[in-house]
N, C-alpha and C positions, 0 to 999 in steps of 0.2 A: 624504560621506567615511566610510567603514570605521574604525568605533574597534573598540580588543579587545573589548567588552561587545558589539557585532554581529557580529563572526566568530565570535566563542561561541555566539549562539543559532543562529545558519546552519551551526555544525558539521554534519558530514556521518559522521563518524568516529563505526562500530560498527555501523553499521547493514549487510545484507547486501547492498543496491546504492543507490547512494546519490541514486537516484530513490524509496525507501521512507518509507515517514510515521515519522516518531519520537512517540515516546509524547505530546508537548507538543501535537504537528499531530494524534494522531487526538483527543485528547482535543477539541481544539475541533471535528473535524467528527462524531463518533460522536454525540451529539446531533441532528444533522440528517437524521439517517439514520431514513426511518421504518422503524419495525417490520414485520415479517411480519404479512400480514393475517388476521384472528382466522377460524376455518375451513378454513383453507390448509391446506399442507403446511408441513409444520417446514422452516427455514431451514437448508439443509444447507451452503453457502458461508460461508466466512471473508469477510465484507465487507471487512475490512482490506486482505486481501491482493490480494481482487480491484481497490481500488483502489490497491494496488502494483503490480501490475500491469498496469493501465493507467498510472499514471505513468510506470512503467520502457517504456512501448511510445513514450508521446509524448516521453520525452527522449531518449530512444533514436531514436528512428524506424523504428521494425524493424516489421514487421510481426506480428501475430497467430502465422501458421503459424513465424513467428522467433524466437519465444520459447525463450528459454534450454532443451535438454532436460535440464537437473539436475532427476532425479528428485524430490528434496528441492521445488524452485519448484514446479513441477507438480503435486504430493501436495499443497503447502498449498495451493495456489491453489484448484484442485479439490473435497478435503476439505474443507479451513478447518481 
C-alpha cells in the first residue's frame, strides 16, 4: 500500500519528463558507470542524459528517429 513517505520519494515533479533520473537515482547508478578508457578519446557525452533518454524512449515507446525535436533535448543529449 502507498503511504505519504512513498509517494514522496516516487515523486516525479521538476523534473523535465518524468522518465528522467532525479539526482537521488543518478547518484546510485553514476558509480557503476565505468570511466572512459585511459588512451581514448575524451568522453564527449553527457551519460546522464543519454540514459534519459533511453528511459524516455522505453516508457515512452517511441522510437529513436521520435525523439522529441526540442533543440534544448538534442543539444544535451548530444553535447552532454
Amino acid at each position: 500500500m502507498w503511504k505519504p513517505e512513498h509517494r514522496r520519494a516516487a515523486e516525479r515533479r521538476g523534473l523535465r519528463y518524468p522518465s528522467n533520473l532525479t539526482d537521488g537515482e543518478w547518484t546510485l547508478i553514476e558509480p557503476m558507470i565505468t570511466a572512459a578508457k585511459r588512451g581514448g578519446r575524451r568522453r564527449e557525452v553527457n551519460v546522464r542524459e543519454v540514459l534519459n533518454a533511453i528511459f524516455y524512449v522505453l516508457s515512452t515507446g517511441c522510437q529513436w528517429q521520435a525523439l522529441p525535436l526540442n533543440p534544448n533535448f538534442l543539444d544535451r543529449l548530444l553535447r552532454g
